[in-house]
Residue frames as qw, qx, qy, qz and C-alpha x, y, z in Angstrom:
[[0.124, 0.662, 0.452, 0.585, -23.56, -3.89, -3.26],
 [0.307, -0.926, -0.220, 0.008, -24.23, -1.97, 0.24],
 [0.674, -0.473, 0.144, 0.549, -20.12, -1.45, 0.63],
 [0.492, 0.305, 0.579, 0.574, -20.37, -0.30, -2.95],
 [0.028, -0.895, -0.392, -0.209, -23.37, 2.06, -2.53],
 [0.391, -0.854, -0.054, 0.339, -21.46, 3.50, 1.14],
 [0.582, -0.285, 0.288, 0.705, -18.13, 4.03, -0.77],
 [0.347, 0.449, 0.391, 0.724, -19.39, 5.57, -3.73],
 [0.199, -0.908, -0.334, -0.153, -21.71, 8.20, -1.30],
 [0.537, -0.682, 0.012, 0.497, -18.88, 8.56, 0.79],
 [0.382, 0.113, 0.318, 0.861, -16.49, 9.97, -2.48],
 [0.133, 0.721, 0.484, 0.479, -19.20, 11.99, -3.11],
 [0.312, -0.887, -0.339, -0.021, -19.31, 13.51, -0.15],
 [0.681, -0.531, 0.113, 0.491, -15.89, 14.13, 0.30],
 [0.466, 0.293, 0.284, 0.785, -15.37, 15.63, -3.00],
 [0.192, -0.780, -0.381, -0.458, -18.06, 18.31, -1.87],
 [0.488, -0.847, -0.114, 0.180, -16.41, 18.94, 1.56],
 [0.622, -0.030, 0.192, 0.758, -12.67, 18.98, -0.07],
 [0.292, 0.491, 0.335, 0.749, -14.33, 21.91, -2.34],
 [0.277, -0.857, -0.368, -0.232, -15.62, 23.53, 0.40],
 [0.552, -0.627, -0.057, 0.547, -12.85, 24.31, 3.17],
 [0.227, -0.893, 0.198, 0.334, -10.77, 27.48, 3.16],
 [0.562, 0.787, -0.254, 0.013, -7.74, 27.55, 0.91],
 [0.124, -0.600, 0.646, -0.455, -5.53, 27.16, 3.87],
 [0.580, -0.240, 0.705, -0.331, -6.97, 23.75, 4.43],
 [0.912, 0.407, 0.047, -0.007, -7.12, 22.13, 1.01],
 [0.664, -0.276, 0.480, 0.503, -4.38, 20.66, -0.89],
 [0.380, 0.898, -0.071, -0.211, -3.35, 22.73, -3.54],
 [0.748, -0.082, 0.427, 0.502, -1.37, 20.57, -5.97],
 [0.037, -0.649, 0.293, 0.701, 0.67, 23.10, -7.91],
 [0.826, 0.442, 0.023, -0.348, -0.08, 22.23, -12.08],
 [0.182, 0.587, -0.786, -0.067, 3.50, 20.95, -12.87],
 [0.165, -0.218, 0.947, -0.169, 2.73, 18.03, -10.51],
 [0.612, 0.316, 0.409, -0.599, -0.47, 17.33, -12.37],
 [0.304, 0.396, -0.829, -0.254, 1.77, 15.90, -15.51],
 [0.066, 0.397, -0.879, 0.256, 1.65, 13.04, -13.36],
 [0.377, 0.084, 0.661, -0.643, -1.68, 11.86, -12.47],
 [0.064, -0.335, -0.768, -0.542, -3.54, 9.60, -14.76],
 [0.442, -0.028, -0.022, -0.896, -7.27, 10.37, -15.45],
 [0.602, -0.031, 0.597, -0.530, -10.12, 9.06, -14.51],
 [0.749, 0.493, -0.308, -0.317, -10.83, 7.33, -17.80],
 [0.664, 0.530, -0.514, 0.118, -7.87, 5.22, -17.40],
 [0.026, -0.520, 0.681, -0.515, -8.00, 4.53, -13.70],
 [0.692, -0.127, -0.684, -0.192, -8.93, 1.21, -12.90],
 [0.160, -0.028, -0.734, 0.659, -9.18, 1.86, -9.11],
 [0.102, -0.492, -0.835, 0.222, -11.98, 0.95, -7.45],
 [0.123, -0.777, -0.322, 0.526, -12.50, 4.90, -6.67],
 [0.479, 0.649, 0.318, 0.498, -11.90, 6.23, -10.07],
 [0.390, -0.775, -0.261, 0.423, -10.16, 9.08, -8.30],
 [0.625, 0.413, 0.068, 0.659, -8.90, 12.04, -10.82],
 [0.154, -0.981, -0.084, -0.076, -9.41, 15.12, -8.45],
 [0.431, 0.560, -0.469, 0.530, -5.62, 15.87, -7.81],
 [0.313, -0.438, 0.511, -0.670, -6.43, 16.89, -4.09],
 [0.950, -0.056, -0.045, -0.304, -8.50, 13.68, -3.52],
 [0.877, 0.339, -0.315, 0.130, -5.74, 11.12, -5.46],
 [0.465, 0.687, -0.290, 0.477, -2.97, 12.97, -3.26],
 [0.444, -0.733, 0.008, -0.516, -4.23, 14.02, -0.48],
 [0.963, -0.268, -0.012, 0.023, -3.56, 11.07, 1.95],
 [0.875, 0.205, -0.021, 0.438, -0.16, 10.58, 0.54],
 [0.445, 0.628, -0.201, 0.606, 0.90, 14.10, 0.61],
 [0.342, -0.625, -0.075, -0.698, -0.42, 14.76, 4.07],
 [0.821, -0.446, 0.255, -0.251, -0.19, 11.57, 6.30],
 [0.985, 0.164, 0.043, 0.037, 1.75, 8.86, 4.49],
 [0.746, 0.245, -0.227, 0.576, 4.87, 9.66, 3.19],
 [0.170, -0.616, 0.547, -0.540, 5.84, 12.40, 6.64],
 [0.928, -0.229, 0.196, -0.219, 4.37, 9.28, 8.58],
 [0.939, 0.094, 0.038, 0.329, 7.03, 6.65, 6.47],
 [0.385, 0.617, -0.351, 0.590, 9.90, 9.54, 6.41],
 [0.325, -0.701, 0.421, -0.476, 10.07, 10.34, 10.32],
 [0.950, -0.233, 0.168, -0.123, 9.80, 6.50, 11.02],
 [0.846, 0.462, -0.031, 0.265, 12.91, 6.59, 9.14],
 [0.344, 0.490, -0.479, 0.642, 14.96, 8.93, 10.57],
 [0.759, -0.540, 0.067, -0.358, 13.56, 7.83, 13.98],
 [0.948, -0.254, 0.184, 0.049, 15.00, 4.45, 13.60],
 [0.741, 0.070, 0.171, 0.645, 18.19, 5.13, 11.45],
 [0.109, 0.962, 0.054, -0.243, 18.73, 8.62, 12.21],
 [0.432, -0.596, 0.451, 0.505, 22.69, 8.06, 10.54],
 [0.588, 0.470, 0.632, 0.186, 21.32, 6.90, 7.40],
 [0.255, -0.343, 0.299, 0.853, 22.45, 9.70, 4.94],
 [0.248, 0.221, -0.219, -0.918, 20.72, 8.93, 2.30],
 [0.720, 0.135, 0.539, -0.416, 17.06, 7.32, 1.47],
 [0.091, 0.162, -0.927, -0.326, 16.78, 4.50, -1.25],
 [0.511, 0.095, 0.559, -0.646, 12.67, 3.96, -1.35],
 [0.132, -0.022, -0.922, -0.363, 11.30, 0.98, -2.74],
 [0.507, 0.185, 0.025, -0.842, 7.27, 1.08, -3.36],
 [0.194, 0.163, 0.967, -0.004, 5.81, -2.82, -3.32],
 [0.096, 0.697, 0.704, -0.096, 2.50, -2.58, -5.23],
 [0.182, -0.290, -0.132, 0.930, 2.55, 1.22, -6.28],
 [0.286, 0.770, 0.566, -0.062, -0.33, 1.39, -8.67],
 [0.359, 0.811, 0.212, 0.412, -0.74, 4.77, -10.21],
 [0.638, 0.086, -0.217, 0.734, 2.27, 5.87, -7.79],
 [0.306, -0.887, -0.210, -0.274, 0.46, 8.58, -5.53],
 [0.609, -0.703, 0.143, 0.338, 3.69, 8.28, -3.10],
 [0.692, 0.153, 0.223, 0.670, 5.86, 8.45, -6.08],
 [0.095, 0.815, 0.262, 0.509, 4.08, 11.76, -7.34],
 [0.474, -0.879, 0.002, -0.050, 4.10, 13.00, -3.31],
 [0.865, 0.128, 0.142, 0.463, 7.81, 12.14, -3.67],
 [0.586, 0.389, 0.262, 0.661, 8.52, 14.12, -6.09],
 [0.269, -0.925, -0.157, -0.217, 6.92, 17.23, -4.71],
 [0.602, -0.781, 0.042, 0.159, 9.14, 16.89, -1.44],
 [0.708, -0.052, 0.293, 0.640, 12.19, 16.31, -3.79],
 [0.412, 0.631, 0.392, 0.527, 11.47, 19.20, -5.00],
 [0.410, -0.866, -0.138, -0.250, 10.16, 21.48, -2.30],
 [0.696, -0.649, 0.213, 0.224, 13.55, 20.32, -0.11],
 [0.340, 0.713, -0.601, 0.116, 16.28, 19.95, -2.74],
 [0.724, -0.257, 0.627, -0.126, 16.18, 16.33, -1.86],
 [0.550, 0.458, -0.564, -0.412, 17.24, 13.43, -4.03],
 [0.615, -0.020, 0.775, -0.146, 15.38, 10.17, -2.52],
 [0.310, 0.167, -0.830, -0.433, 15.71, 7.52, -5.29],
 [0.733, 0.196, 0.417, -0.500, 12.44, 5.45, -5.67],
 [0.140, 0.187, -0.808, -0.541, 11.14, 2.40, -7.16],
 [0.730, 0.168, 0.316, -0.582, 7.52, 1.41, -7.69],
 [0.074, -0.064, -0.934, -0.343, 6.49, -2.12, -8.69],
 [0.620, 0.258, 0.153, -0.725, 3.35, -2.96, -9.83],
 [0.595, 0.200, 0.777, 0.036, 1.67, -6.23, -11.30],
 [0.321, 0.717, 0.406, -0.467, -0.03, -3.61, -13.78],
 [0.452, 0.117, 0.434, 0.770, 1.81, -3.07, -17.08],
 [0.017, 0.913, 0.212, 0.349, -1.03, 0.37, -17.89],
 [0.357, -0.925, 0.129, -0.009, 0.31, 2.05, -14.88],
 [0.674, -0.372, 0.392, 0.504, 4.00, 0.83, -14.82],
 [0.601, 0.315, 0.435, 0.592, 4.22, 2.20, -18.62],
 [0.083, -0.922, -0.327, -0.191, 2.00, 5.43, -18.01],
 [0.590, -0.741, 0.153, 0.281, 4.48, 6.09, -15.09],
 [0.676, -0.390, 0.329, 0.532, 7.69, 5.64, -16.49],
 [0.378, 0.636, 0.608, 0.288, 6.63, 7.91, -19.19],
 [0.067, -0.903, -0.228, -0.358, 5.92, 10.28, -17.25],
 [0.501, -0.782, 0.321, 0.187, 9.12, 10.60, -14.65],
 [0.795, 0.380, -0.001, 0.473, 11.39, 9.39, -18.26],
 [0.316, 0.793, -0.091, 0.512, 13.09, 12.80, -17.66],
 [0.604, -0.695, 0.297, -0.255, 13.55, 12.11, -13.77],
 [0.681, 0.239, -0.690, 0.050, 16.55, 9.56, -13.09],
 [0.210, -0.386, 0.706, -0.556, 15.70, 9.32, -9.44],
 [0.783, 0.196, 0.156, -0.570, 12.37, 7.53, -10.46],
 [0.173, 0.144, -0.882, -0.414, 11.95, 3.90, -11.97],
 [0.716, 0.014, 0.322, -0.619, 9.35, 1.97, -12.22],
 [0.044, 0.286, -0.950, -0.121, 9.30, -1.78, -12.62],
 [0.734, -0.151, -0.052, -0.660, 6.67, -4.42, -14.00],
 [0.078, -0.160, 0.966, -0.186, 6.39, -7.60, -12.35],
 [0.620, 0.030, -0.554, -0.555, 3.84, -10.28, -14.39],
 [0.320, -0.063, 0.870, -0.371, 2.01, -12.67, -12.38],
 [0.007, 0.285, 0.957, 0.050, -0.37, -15.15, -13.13],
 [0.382, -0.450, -0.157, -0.792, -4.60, -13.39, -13.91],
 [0.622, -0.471, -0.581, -0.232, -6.11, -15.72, -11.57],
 [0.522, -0.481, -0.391, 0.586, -3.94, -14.20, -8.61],
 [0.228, -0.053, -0.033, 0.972, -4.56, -10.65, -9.69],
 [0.044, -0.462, -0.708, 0.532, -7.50, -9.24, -8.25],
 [0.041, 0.484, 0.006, -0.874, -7.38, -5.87, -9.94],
 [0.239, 0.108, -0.695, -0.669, -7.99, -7.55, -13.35],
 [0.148, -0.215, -0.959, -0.110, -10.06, -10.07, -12.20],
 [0.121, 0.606, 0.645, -0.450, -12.70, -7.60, -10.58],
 [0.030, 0.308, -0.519, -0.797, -12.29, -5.73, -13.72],
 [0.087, 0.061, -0.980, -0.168, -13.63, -9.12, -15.34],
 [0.636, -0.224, 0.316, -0.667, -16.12, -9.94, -12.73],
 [0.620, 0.317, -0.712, 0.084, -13.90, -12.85, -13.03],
 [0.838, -0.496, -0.200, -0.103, -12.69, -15.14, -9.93],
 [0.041, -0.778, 0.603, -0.171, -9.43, -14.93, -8.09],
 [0.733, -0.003, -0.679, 0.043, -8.03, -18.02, -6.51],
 [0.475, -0.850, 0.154, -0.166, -7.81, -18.18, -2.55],
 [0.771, -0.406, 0.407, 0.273, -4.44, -20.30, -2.95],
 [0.310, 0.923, -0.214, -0.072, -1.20, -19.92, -4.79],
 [0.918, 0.065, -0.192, 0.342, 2.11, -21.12, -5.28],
 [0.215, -0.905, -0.067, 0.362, 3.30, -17.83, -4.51],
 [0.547, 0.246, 0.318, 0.734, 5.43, -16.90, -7.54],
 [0.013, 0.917, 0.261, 0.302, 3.30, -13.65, -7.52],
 [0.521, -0.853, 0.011, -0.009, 5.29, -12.52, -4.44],
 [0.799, -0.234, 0.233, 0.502, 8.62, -13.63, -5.89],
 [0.371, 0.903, 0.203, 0.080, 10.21, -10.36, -7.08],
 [0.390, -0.867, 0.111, 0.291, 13.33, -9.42, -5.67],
 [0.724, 0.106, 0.518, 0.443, 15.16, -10.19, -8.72],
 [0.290, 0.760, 0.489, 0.314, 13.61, -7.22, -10.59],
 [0.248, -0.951, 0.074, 0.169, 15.31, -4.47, -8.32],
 [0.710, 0.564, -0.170, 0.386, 17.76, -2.83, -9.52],
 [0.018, 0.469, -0.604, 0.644, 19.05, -1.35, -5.85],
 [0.412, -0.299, -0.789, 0.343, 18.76, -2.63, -2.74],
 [0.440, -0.719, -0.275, -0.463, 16.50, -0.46, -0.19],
 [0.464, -0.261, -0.774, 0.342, 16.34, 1.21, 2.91],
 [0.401, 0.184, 0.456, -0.773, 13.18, 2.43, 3.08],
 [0.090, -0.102, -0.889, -0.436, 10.17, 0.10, 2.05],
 [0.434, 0.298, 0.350, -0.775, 6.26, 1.06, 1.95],
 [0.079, -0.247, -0.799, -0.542, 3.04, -0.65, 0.71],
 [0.334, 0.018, 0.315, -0.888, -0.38, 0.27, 0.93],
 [0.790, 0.181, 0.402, -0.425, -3.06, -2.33, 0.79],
 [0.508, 0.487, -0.670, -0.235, -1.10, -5.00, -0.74],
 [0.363, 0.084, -0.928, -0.008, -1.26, -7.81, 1.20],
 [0.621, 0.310, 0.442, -0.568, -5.03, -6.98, 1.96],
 [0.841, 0.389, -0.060, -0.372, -4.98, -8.93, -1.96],
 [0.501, 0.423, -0.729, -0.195, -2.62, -11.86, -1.92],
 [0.893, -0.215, -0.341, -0.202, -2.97, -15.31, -1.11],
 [0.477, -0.861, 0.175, 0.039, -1.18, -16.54, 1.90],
 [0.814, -0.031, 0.348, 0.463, 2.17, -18.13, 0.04],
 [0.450, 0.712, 0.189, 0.505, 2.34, -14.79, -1.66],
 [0.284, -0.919, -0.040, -0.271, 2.47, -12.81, 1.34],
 [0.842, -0.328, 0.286, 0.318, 5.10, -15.43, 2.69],
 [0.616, 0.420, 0.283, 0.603, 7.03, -14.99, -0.72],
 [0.312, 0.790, -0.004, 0.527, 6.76, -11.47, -0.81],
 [0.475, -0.843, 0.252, 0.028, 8.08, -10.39, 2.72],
 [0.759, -0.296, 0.295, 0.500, 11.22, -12.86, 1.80],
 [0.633, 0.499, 0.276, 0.524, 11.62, -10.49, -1.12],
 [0.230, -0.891, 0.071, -0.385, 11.58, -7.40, 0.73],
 [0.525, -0.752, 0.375, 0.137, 14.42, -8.65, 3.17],
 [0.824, 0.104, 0.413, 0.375, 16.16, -9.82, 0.31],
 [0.501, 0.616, 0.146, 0.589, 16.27, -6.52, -1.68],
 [0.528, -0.846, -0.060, 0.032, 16.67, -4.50, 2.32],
 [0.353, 0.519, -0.602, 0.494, 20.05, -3.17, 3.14],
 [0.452, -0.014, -0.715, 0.533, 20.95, -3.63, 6.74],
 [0.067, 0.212, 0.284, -0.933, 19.60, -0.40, 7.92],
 [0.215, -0.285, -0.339, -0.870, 16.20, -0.58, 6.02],
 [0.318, 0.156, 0.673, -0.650, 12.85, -0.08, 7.66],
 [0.100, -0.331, -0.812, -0.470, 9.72, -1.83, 5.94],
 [0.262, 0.238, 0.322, -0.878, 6.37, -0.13, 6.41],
 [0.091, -0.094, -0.759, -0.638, 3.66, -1.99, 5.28],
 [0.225, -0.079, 0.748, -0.620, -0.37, -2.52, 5.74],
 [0.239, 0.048, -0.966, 0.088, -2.13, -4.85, 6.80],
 [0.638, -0.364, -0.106, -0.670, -5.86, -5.86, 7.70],
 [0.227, 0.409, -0.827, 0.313, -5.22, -7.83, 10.79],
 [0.789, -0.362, -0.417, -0.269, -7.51, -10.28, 12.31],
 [0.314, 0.203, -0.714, 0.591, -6.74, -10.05, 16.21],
 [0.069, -0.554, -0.676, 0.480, -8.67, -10.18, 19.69],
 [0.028, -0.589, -0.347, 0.729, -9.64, -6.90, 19.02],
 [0.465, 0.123, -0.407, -0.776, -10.91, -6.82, 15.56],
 [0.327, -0.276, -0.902, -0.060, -12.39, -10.44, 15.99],
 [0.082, 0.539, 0.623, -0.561, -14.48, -7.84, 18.98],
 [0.137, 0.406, -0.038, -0.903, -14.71, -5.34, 16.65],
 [0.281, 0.023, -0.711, -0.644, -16.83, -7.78, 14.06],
 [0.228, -0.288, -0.888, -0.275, -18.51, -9.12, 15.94],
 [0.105, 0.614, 0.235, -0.746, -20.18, -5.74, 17.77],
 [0.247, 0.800, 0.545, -0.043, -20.67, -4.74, 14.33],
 [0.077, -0.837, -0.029, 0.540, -18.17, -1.60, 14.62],
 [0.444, -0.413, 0.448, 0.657, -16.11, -2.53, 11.83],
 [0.454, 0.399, -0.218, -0.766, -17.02, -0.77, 8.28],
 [0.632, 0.266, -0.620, -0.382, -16.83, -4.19, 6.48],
 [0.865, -0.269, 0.386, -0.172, -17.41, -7.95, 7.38],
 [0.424, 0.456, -0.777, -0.096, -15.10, -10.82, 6.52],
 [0.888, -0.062, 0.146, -0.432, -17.64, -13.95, 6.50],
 [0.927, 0.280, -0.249, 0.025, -15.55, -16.26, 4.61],
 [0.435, -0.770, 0.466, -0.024, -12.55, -18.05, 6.46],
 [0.825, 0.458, -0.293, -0.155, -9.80, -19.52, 4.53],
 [0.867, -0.045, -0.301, 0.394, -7.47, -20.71, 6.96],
 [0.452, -0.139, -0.138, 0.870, -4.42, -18.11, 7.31],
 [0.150, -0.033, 0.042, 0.987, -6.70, -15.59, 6.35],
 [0.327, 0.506, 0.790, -0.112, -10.44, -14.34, 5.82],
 [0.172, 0.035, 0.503, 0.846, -11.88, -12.83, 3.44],
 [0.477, 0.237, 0.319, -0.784, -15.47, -10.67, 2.46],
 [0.822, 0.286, 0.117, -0.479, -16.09, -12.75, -0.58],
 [0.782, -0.002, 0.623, 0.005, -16.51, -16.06, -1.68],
 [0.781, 0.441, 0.384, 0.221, -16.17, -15.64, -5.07],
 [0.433, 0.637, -0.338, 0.541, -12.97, -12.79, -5.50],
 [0.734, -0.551, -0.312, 0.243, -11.20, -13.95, -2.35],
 [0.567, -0.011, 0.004, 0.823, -8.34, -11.88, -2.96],
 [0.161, 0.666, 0.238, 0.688, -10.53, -8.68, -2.95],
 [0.183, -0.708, 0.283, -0.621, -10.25, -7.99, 0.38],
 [0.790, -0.138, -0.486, 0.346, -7.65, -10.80, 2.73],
 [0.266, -0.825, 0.403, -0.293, -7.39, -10.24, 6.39],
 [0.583, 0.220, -0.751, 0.216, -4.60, -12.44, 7.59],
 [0.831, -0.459, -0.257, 0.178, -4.40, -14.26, 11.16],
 [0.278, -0.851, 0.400, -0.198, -2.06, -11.98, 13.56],
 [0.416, -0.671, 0.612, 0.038, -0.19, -15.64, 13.95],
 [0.867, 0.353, 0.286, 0.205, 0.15, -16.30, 10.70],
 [0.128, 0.928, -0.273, 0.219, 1.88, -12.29, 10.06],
 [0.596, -0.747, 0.290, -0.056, 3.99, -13.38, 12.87],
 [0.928, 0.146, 0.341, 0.015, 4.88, -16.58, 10.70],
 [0.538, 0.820, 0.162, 0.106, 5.93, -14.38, 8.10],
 [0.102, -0.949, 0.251, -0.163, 7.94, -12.02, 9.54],
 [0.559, -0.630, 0.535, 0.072, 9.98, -14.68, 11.41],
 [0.877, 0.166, 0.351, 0.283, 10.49, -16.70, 8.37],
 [0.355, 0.888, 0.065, 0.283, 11.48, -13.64, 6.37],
 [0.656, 0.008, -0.245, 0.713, 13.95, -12.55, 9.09],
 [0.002, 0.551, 0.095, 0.829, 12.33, -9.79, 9.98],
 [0.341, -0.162, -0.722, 0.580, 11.41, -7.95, 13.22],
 [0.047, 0.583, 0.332, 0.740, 8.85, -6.10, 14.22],
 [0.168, 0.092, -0.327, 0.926, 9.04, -2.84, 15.44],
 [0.216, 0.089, 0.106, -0.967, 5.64, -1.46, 15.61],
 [0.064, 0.434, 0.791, 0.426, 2.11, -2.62, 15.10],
 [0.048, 0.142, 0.111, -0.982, -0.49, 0.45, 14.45],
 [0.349, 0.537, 0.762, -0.098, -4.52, -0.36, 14.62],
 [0.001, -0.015, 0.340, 0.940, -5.94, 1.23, 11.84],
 [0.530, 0.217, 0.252, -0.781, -10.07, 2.78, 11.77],
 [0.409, 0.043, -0.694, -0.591, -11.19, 0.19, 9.93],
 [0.309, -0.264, -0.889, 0.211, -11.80, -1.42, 13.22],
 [0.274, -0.729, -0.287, -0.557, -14.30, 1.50, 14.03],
 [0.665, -0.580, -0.329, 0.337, -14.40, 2.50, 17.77],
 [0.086, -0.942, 0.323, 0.041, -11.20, 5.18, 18.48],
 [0.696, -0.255, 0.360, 0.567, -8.58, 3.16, 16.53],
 [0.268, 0.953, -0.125, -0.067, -6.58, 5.19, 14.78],
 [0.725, 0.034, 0.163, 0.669, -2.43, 5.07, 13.47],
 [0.228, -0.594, 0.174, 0.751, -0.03, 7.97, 13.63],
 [0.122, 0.068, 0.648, 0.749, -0.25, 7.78, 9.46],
 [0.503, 0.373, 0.404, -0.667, -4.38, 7.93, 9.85],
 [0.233, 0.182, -0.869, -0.398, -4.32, 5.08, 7.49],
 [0.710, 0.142, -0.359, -0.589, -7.49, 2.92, 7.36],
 [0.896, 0.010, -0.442, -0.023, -5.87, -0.23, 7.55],
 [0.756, -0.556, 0.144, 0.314, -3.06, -1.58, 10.13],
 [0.404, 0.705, -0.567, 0.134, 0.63, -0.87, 9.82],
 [0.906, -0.262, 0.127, 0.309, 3.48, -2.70, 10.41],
 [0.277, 0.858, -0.432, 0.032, 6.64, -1.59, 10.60],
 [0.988, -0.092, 0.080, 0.100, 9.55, -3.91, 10.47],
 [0.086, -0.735, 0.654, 0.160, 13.49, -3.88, 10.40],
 [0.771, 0.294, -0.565, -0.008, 15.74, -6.63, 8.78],
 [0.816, -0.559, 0.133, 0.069, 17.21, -9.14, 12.33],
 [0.383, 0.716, -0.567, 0.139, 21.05, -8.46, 11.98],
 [0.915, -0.268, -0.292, -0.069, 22.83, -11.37, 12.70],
 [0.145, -0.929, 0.321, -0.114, 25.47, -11.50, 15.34]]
């Protein structure tokens, strides 16, 4: 209830400072790209966000320049981008997307999955008229879906067989650029396992994965227990802990050497980890994400 209270003051406050700055320091989403944005009525995110500048903000501003330069960083020969969206929800990077495809006379192809069938139908509604855009639903089991189940005020499960994470079937291209955003802060740990092998399964050679990731290392394990970090995560389930006992899946940090686990089972390498402020103190990531990143490359074999 107190994480509840701080989050809902914090929106508040932030809608009240957004309306205050300068023109020159808001986001000013043009109205075309308001098509696109569901309303608040109909947004089942925690933060019932419908302000445009809010919903966007992040995404247009930090996230996707953050997941584009990491791209042409690491594959600067890479012509063209192919961007696959794990978990997209009401598709804020799709929307921010579209903008830059617009704004540049670009034509990055996207796909957003989602567990959600509201948002995956809403979407593909709305970008029908776009053929760079798809959107794709991928059904899973309620008791491993979090969103519904705090909906509910239902239970999750903290274990899984990990079918949830088996998707890679559902793409219709292969990728090579790949971005989630607090997705495997909500799956169990055989999902997380499951889904990373899908992601280097639907990877070209050249792709770079960008995901994140609430990471349980020395240095959050200081940061809880000082106190610095915004949230606590009492309950320990093995590969991962978690704040509550009774929707484990509403908010999973994993073991740093369990990730590790992952990655190497997947085939994957990583390039980059980036602390993110959740651990309070003066962490921070180049994206000014919240959570951790990872970034990650497919291991080519020789």
């Amino acid at each position: 209830m107190i994480n509840f209270l701080k989050k809902k003051i914090y929106r508040f406050f932030q809608k009240i400072i957004i309306r205050l700055l300068p023109n020159n320091r808001r986001l000013i989403i043009p109205e075309i790209y308001k098509f696109y944005v569901v309303k608040k009525d109909k947004n089942w995110n925690s933060s019932n966000m419908d302000e445009n500048d809010i919903f966007l903000r992040d995404f247009v501003v930090n996230f996707l320049p953050f997941v584009l330069k990491k791209k042409f960083f690491y594959t600067p020969k890479d012509s063209s981008i192919k961007f696959f969206d794990f978990g997209c929800g009401w598709a804020p990077m799709a929307i921010s997307l579209k903008i830059f495809n617009d704004s540049s006379n670009s034509k990055i192809s996207y796909q957003g999955l989602d567990i959600m069938p509201d948002c995956i139908n809403f979407l593909s509604d709305k970008f029908k008229d776009d053929p760079n855009f798809s959107f794709l639903h991928h059904d899973v089991t309620d008791k491993v879906n979090y969103i519904l189940q705090t909906i509910n005020n239902d239970k999750t499960q903290s274990s899984s067989d990990g079918k949830e994470g088996n998707f890679f079937h559902l793409l219709k291209d292969k990728c090579n650029l790949q971005w989630s955003s607090s997705v495997f802060t909500h799956l169990t740990s055989a999902a997380a396992q499951e889904a990373l092998m899908s992601i280097a399964k639907v990877s070209e050679k050249s792709c770079i994965q960008i995901n994140t990731w609430l990471i349980i290392d020395c240095f959050s394990r200081l940061s809880l227990l000082t106190s610095q970090c915004d949230r606590r995560y009492p309950y320990d389930y093995g590969d991962y802990m978690s704040r509550s006992n009774k929707n484990p899946l509403n908010g999973v940090a994993f073991k740093i050497e369990k990730i590790e686990e992952f990655y190497a089972n997947a085939n994957l390498q990583i390039l980059e980890i980036q602390r993110g402020s959740w651990r309070g103190g003066n962490y921070s990531n180049d994206a000014s994400h919240y959570q951790d990143i990872i970034i990650s490359r497919p291991i080519l074999k020789t």
